[in-house]
MARBANU-53335 format. One record per residue (C-alpha): residue in one letter; x, y, z; residue number from 1. Coordinates in steps of 0.02 Angstrom, whole numbers, plus 50000, padded with zeros to 5 digits. Example, Ala and Ser with C-alpha at 12.3 -4.5 7.8 and 13.67 -1.06 7.14 Angstrom:
% residues 2
ATOM   tiro       x       y       z   lumpa
ATOM      A   50615   49775   50390       1
ATOM      S   50684   49947   50357       2
% end
This chain:
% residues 418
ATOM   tiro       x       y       z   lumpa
ATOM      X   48882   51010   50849       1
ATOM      X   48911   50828   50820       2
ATOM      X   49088   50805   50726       3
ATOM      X   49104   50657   50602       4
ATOM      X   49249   50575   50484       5
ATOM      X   49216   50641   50310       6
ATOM      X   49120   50538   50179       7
ATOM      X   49242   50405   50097       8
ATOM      X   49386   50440   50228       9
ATOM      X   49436   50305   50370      10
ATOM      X   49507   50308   50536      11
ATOM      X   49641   50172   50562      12
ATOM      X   49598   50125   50737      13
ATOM      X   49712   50050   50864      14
ATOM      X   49646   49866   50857      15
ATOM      X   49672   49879   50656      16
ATOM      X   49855   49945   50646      17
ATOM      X   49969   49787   50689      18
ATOM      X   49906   49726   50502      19
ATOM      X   49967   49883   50442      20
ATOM      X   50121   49865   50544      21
ATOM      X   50150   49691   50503      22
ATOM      X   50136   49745   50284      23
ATOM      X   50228   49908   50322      24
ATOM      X   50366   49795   50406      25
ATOM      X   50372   49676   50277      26
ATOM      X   50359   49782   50143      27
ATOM      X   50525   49877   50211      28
ATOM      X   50627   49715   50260      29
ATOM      X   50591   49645   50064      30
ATOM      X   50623   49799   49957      31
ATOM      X   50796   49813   50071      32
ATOM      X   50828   49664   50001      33
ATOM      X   50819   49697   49840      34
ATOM      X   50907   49860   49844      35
ATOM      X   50756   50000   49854      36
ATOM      X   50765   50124   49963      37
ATOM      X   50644   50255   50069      38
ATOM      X   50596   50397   49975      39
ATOM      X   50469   50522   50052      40
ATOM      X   50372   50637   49930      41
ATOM      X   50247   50791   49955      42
ATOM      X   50058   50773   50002      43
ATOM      X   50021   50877   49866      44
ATOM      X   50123   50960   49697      45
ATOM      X   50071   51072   49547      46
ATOM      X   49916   51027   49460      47
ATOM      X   50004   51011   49304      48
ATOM      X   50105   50863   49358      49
ATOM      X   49970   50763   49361      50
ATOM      X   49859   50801   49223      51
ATOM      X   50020   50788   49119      52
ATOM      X   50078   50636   49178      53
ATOM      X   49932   50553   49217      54
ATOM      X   49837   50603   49054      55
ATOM      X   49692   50741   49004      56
ATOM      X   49584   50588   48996      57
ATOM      X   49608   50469   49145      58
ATOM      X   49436   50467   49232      59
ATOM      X   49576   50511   49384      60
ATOM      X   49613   50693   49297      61
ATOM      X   49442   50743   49216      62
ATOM      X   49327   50683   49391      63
ATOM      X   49434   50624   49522      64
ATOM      X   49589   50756   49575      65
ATOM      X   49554   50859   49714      66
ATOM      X   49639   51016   49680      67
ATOM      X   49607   51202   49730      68
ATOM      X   49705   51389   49709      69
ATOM      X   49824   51438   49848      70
ATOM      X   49826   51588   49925      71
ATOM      X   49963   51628   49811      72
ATOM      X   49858   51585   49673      73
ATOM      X   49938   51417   49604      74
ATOM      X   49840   51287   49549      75
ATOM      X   49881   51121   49693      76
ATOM      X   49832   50951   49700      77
ATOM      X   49801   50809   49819      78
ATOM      X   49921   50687   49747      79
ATOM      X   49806   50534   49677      80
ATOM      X   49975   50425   49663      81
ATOM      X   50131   50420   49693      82
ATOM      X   50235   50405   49525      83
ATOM      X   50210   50567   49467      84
ATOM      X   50287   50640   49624      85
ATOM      X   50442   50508   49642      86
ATOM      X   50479   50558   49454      87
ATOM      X   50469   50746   49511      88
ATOM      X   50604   50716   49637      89
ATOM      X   50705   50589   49539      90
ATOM      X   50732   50736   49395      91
ATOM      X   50723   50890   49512      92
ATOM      X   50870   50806   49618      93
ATOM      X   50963   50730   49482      94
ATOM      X   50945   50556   49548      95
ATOM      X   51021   50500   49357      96
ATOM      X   51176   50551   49405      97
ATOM      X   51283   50448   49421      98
ATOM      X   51170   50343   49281      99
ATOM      X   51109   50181   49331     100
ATOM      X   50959   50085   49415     101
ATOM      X   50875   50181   49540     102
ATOM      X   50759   50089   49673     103
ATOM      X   50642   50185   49767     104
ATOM      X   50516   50140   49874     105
ATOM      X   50371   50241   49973     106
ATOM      X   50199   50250   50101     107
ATOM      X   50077   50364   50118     108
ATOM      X   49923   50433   50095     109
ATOM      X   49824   50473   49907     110
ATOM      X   49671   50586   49867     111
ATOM      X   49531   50515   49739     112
ATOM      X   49347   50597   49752     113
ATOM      X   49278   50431   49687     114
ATOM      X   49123   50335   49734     115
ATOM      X   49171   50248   49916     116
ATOM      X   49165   50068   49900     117
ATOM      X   49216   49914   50017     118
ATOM      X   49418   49930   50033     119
ATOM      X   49411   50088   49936     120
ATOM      X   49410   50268   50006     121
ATOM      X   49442   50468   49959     122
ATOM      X   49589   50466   50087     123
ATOM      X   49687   50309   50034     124
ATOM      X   49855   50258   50073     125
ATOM      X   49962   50170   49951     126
ATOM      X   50144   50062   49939     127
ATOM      X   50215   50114   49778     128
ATOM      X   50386   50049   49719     129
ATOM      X   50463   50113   49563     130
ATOM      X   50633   50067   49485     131
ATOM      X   50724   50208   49378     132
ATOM      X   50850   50197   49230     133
ATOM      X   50828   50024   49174     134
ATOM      X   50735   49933   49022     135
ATOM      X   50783   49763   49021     136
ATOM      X   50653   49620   49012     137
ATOM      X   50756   49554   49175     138
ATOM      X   50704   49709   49288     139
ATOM      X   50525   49679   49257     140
ATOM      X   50542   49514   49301     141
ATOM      X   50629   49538   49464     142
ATOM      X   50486   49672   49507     143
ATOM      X   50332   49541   49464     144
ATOM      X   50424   49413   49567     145
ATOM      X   50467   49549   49710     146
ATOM      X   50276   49569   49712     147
ATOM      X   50220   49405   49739     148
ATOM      X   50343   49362   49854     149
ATOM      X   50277   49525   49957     150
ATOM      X   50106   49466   49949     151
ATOM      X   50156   49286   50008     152
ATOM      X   50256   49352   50159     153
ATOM      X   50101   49443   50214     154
ATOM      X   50016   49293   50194     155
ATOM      X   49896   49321   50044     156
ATOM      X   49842   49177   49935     157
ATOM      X   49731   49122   49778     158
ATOM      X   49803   49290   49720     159
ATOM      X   49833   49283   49528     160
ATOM      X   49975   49367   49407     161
ATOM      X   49883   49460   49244     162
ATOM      X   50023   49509   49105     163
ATOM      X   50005   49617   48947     164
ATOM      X   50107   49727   48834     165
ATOM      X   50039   49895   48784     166
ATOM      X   50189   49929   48643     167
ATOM      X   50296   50063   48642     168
ATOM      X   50299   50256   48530     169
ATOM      X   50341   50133   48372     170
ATOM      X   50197   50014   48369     171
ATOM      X   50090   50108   48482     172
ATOM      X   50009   50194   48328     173
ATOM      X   49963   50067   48219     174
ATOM      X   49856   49979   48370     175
ATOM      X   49776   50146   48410     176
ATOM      X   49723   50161   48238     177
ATOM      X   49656   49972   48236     178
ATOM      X   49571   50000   48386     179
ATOM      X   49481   50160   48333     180
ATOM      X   49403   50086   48191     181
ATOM      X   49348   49962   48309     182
ATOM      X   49269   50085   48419     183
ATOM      X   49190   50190   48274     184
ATOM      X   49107   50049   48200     185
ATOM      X   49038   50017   48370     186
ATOM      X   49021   50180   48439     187
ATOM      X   48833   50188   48474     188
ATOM      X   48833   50065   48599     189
ATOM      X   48997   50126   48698     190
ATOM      X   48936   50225   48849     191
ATOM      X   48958   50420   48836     192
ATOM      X   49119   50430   48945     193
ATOM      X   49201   50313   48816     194
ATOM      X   49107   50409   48678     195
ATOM      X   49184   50585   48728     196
ATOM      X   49361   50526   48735     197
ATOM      X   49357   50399   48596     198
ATOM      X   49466   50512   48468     199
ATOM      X   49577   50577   48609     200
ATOM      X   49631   50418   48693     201
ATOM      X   49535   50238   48625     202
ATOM      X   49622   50133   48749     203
ATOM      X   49534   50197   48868     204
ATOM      X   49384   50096   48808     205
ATOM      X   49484   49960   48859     206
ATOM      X   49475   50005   49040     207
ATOM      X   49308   50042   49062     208
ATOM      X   49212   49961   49206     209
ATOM      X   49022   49983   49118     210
ATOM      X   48943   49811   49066     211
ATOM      X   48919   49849   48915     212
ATOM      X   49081   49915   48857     213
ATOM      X   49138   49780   48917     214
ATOM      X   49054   49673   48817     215
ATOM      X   49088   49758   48667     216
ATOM      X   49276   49786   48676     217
ATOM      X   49305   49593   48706     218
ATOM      X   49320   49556   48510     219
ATOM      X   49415   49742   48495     220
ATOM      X   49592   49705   48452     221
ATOM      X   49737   49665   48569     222
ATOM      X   49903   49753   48578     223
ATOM      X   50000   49591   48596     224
ATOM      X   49948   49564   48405     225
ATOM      X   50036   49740   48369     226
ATOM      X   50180   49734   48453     227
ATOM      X   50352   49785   48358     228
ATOM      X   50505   49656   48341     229
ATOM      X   50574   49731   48500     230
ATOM      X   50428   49743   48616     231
ATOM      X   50382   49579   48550     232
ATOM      X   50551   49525   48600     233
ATOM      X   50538   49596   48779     234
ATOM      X   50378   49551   48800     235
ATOM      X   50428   49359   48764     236
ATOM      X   50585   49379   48876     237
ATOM      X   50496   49444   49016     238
ATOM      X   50377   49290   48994     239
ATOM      X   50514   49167   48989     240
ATOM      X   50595   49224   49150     241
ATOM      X   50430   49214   49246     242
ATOM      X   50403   49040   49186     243
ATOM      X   50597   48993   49236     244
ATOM      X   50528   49039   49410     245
ATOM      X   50385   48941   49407     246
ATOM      X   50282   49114   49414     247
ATOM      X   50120   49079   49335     248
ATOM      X   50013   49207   49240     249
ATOM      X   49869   49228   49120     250
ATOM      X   49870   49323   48976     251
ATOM      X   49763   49469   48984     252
ATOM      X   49763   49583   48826     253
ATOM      X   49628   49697   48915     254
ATOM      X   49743   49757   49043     255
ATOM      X   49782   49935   48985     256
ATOM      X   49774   50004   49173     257
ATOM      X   49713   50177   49211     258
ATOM      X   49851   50310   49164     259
ATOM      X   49922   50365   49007     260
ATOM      X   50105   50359   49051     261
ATOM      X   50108   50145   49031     262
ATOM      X   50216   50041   48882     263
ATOM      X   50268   49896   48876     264
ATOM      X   50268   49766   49008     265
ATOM      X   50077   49813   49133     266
ATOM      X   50040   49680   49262     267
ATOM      X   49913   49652   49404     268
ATOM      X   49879   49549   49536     269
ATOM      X   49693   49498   49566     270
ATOM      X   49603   49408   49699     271
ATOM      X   49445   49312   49685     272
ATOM      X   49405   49371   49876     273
ATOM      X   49360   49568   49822     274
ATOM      X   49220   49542   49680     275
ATOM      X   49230   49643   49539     276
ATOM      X   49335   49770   49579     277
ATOM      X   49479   49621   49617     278
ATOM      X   49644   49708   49588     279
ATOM      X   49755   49696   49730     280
ATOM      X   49897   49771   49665     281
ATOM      X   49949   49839   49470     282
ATOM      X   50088   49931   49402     283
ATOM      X   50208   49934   49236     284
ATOM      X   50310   50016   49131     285
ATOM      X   50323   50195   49093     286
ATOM      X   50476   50237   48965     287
ATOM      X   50435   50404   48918     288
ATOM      X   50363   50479   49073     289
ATOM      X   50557   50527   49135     290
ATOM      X   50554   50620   48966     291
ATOM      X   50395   50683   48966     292
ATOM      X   50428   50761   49129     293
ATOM      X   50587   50856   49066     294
ATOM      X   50706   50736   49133     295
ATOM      X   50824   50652   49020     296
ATOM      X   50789   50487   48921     297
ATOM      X   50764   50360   49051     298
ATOM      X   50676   50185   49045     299
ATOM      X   50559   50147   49225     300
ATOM      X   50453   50034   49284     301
ATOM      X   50335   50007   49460     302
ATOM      X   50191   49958   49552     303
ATOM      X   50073   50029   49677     304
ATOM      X   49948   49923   49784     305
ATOM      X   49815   49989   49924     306
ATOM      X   49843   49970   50103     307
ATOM      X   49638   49964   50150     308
ATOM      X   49611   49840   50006     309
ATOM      X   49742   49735   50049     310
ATOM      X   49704   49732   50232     311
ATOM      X   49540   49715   50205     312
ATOM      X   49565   49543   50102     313
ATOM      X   49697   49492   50251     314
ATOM      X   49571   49491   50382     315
ATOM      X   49422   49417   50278     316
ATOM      X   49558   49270   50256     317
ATOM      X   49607   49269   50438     318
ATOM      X   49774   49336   50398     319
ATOM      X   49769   49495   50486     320
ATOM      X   49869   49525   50652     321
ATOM      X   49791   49539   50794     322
ATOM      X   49820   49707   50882     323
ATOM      X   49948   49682   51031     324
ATOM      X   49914   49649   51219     325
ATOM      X   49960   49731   51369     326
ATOM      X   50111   49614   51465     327
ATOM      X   50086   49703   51606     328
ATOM      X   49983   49782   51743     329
ATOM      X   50062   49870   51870     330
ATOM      X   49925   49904   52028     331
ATOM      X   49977   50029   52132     332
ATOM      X   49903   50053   52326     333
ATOM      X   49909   50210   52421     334
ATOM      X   49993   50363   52359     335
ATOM      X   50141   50326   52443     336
ATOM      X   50181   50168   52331     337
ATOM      X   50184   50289   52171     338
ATOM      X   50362   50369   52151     339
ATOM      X   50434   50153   52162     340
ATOM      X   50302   50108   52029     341
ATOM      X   50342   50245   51922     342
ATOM      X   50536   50191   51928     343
ATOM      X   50474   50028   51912     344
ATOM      X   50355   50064   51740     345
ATOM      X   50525   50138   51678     346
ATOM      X   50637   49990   51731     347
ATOM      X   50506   49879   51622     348
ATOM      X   50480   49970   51493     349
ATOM      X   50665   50002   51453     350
ATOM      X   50684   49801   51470     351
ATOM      X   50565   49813   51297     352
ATOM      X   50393   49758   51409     353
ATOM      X   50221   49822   51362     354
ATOM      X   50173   49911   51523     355
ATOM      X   50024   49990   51573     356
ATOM      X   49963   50058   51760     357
ATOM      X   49823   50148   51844     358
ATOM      X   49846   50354   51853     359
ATOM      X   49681   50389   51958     360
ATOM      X   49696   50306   52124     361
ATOM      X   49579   50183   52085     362
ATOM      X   49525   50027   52209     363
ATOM      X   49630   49865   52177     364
ATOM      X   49477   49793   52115     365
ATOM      X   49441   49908   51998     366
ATOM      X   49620   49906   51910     367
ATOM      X   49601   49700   51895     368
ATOM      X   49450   49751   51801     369
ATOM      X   49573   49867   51693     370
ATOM      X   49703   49747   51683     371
ATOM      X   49580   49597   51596     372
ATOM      X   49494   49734   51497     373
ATOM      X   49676   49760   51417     374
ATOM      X   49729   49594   51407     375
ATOM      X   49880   49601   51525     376
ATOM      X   49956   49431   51549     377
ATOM      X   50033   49476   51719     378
ATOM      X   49971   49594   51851     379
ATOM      X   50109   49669   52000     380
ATOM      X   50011   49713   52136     381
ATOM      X   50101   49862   52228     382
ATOM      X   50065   49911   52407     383
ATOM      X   50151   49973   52553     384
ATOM      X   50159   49799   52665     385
ATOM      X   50248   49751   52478     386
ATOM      X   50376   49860   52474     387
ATOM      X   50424   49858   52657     388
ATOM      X   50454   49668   52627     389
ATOM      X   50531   49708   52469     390
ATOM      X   50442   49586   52374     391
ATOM      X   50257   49587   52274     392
ATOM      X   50137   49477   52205     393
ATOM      X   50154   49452   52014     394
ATOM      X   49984   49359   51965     395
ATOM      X   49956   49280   51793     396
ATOM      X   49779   49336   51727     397
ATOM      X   49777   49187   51609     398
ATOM      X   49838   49031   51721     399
ATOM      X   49760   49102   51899     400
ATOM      X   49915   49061   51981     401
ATOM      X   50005   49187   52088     402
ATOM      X   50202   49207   52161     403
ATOM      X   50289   49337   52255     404
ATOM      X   50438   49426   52177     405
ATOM      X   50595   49505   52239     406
ATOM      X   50567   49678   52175     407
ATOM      X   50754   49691   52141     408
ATOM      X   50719   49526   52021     409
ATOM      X   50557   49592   51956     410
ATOM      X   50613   49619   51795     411
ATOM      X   50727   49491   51739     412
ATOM      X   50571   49384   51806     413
ATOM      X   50448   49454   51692     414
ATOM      X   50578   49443   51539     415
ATOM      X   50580   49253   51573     416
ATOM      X   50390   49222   51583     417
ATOM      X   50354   49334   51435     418
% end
């Protein structure tokens, strides 16, 4: 039987993981800096989690969960993001006490039984960032920023900020009932997904990816038109502070996102390089989800962005990293040269060096073969005559050139070249 990776899943192989390295690393070093921490959640959680927090009607809960019974007959579920689970933790270990802003930070992988696409998989890992207990305009500002500067550092450009306000519980209503009417009058040319839900969650409409919805909703209302006194307030504050950073953005009164726990301040970041499905990276605010949740009162807001998407538009801009080369080769000749290359792989390595030798006894000419196959830059050439004199060739694969090497000096040698 002939084993393969399941549909929609990926393999991260070795010559593709110093981009991951390089976001991972860079993802760590800038969060730090701005006070987030670590937080590791479970794989998977109760079913309910998500379909509460996520919504009945997210295309995510009705198609796209994978969930199944345990043996112990609870209902589990492949976590398809990350905030439900962070919020889980933050009330279950009483992260709100003492109050105040907490920043947490997380990788790893998420399930979604959706259609396969270029950058887009059932397996798919995420960066999600979330900051808990605060709601002023300034914190969402900071987080936008935080974001770009992230996807500068990894070197990602013609990237662009998209800003809208969904409202909060107090002017949240009035929209929805503007937009129904919107949607009834129109409702025979709304596709049937849209169709189904239209009385449950209208907003939705907004977020659907069929043409001709599409098309329809753009003269639907926009909830920047409905916004209260307060959340127009924030919303202009928020605005003001990305401009006093000379942080451009467009205006996008579309941008609803895909879950049901957003208010407020929603953002993404889009790139001309992916075609229609162009988000890099989205996120807002989610007031009431703390609440919702059966934590206490507590103001939030995050993002979450897609490793394979995101690498994917690195290397189609020549920004990825290329994956890292053996420094050296050490050739061994005759079994009786082994136990002093084995203390000298360990002298190397320990000295931080990217070592590699042969295992099998093969013929010097065959481990030169080995050595350009993995891109060593130096090969030590290890036989008996060698170590009687105590010295050994040390040949550089790129340059051609060749010296012999005290063995006692081998290594602050190679520390110098390299």
């Amino acid at each position: 039987m002939k084993f393969q990776a399941i549909r929609g899943v990926k393999d991260i192989l070795p010559e593709e993981i110093a981009t991951w390295q390089k976001v991972e690393e860079v993802a760590r070093r800038l969060f730090e800096s701005y006070g987030y921490s670590e937080i590791r959640v479970p794989i998977f959680e109760s079913t309910a989690l998500f379909s509460r927090s996520i919504g009945e009607t997210t295309d995510i809960v009705e198609k796209e969960m994978y969930s199944f019974e345990d043996r112990s007959g609870d209902q589990i579920t492949l976590r398809p993001e990350a905030t439900a689970s962070i919020v889980r933790a933050y009330i279950e270990h009483r992260l709100f006490d003492p109050p105040g802003v907490v920043k947490l930070y997380c990788f790893g992988p998420m399930f979604r039984h959706e259609r396969p696409q270029a950058g887009r998989y059932r397996q798919f890992y995420q960066i999600d960032v979330e900051a808990i207990g605060g709601a002023e305009p300034l914190l969402d500002a900071e987080m936008i920023l935080m974001a770009s500067e992230f996807l500068q550092q990894v070197g990602l450009e013609g990237v662009q900020i998209q800003l809208n306000s969904l409202g909060c519980p107090k002017c949240r209503p009035d929209y929805r009932a503007a937009l129904l009417r919107f949607l009834k009058e129109h409702e025979e040319s709304l596709c049937q997904d849209c169709r189904s839900r239209i009385d449950r969650n209208p907003l939705r409409a907004l977020d659907c990816k069929q043409e001709k919805c599409k098309a329809l909703t753009e003269g639907a209302p926009r909830t920047v038109d409905s916004l209260c006194a307060e959340c127009r307030d924030h919303f202009t504050q928020v605005r003001e502070l990305l401009a006093a950073q000379s942080a451009p953005f467009v205006l996008n009164p579309r941008l609803v996102r895909g879950l049901d726990y957003y208010t407020r301040t929603t953002f993404e970041f889009t790139s001309e390089n992916l075609g229609s499905q162009n988000a890099v990276l989205g996120g807002g605010r989610y007031d009431g989800l703390i609440e919702e949740l059966g934590g206490p009162s507590t103001p939030a807001i995050g993002f979450a962005l897609g490793m394979e998407r995101l690498t994917l538009l690195l290397n189609t801009l020549n920004r990825g990293v290329p994956a890292a080369k053996l420094q050296v080769y050490l050739a061994p000749l005759g079994n009786g040269t082994r136990p002093t290359v084995f203390s000298m792989l360990r002298d190397l390595r320990r000295r931080g060096l990217r070592v590699e030798s042969d295992y099998e006894g093969k013929s010097l000419k065959s481990q030169l073969r080995r050595a350009d196959r993995l891109g060593a830059q130096f090969v030590v050439i290890v036989g008996e005559d060698e170590l009687a004199r105590g010295t050994v060739p040390v040949r550089d694969m790129a340059g051609k050139t060749q010296e012999e090497v005290s063995i006692s000096a081998l290594g602050e040698f190679l520390q110098r070249k390299i």
